[in-house]
Legacy VTK file of the C-alpha trace (Angstrom):
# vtk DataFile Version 3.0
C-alpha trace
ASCII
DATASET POLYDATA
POINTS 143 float
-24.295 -0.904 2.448
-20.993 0.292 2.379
-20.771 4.255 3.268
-17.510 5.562 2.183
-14.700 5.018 -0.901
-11.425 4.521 0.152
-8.017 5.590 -1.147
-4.516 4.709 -0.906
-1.766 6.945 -1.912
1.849 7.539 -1.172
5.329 8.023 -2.790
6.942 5.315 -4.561
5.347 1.590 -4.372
3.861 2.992 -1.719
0.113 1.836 -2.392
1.157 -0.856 -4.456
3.012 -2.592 -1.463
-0.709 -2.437 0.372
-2.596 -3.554 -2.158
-0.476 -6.784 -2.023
-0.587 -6.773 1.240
-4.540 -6.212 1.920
-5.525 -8.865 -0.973
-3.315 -11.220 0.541
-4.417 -10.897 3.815
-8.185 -9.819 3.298
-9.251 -10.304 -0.029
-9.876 -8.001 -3.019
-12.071 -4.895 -1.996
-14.652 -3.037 -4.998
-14.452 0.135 -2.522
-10.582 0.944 -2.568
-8.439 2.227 -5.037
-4.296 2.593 -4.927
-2.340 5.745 -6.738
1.239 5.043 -6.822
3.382 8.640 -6.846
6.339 7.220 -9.155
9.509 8.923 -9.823
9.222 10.726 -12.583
5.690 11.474 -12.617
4.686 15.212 -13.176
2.632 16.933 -10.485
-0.515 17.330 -13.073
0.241 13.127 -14.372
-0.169 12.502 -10.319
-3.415 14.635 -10.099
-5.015 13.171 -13.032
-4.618 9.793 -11.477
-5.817 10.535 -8.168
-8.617 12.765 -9.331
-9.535 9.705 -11.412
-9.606 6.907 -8.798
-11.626 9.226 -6.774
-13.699 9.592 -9.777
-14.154 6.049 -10.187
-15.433 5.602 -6.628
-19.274 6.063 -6.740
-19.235 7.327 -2.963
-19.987 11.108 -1.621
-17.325 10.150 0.491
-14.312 9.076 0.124
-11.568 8.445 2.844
-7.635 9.388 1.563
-4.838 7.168 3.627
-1.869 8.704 2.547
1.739 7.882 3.730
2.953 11.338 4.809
1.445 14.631 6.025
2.221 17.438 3.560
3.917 15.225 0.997
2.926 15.221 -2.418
0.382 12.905 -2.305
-1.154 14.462 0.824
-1.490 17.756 -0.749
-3.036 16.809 -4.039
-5.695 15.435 -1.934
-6.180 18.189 -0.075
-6.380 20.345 -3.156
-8.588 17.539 -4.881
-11.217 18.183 -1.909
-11.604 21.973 -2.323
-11.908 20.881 -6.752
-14.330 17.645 -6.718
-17.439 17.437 -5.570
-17.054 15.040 -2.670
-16.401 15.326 1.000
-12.716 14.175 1.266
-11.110 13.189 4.292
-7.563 13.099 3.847
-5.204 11.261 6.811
-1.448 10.869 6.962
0.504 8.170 8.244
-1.365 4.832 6.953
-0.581 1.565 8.208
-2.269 -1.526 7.716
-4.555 -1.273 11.002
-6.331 1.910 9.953
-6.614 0.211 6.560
-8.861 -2.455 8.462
-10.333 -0.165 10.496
-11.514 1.927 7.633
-12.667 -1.362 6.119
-14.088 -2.704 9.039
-16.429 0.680 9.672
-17.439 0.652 6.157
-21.051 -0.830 6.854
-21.614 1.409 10.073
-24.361 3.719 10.933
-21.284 6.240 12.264
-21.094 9.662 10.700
-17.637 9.977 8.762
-16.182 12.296 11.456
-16.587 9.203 14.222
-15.397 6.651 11.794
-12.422 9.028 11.599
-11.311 9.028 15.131
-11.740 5.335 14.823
-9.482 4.564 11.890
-6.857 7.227 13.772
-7.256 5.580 16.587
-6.733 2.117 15.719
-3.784 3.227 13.691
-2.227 4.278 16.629
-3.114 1.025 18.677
-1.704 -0.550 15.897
1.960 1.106 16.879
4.306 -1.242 19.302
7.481 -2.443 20.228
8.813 -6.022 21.044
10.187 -6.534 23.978
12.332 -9.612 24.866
10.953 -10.767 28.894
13.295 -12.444 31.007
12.600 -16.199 31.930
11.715 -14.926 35.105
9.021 -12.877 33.995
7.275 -15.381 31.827
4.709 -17.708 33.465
4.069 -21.138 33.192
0.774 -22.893 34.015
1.930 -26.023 33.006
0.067 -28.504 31.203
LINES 1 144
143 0 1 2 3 4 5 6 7 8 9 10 11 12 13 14 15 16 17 18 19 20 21 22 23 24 25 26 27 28 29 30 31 32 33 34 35 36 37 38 39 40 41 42 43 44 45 46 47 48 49 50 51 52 53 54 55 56 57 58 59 60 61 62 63 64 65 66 67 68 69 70 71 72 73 74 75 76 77 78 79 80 81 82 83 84 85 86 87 88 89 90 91 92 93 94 95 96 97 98 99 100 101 102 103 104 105 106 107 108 109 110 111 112 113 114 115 116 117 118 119 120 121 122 123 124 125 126 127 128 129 130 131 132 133 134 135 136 137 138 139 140 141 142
C-alpha cells in the first residue's frame, strides 16, 4: 500500500519534461502529479494549481520534488504546508534518481523522514561525470 503522494514542480516545462520522461521509462504512476510554473502565470494561478494536485492526492503525505531551492515553486510549497492539512515534505534539486527512489520507497514500512534521506541520497548518487580511460587503463579478459 503505497504511503506517500508525490509531486513534481518546477519553472517552465519543468515537470512536464519528467512526466515524459518517467512514463517512458517506468510507466504511468496514480500517485504523482506534475505543476508546470509557465511564464506568465500569476503567483495565486500557480498556487491554485499546486494546492489542487496536492488536493487531488488522497495521501496525509505528500512528497514535493521541486527543481530549485527558494524558487517559486519551492516556496509555494513551503507556504502550501503551513495552509493544507497534510505533512509536506518539500526537496529541491530533483533529478530522475530521487524520482525512482521516491517511487521505489513508496510501499515501505520507513517513516517519511528515512524515506527522505533515501530519496536525497540517491539523488546525489545519481550525480557523475564521464571520464574518457586511456587504453592502458582498460582491461581485457579476452574471450
Amino acid at each position: 500500500m503505497k504511503i506517500y503522494g508525490i509531486i513534481i514542480t518546477g519553472h517552465g516545462n519543468f515537470a512536464g519534461g519528467l512526466q515524459e520522461t518517467i512514463e517512458l521509462v517506468l510507466g504511468h504512476f496514480n500517485n504523482i502529479k506534475y505543476v508546470n510554473f509557465k511564464e506568465g502565470n500569476s503567483l495565486d494561478i500557480f498556487k491554485e494549481k499546486l494546492k489542487s494536485a496536492i488536493e487531488e492526492l488522497s495521501f496525509e503525505n505528500i512528497i514535493c520534488l521541486t527543481d530549485i531551492q527558494g524558487g517559486t515553486p519551492y516556496s509555494t510549497a513551503v507556504i502550501l504546508n503551513s495552509e493544507l492539512e497534510k505533512n509536506i515534505k518539500v526537496l529541491s534539486g530533483c533529478n530522475f534518481p530521487m524520482i525512482v527512489s521516491a517511487l521505489d520507497e513508496c510501499d515501505t514500512d520507513k517513516s517519511i523522514d528515512l524515506i527522505i534521506e533515501d530519496i536525497i541520497q540517491f539523488g546525489r548518487e545519481g550525480i557523475d561525470i564521464f571520464k574518457v580511460k586511456k587504453k592502458s587503463e582498460i582491461e581485457f579478459d579476452g574471450i
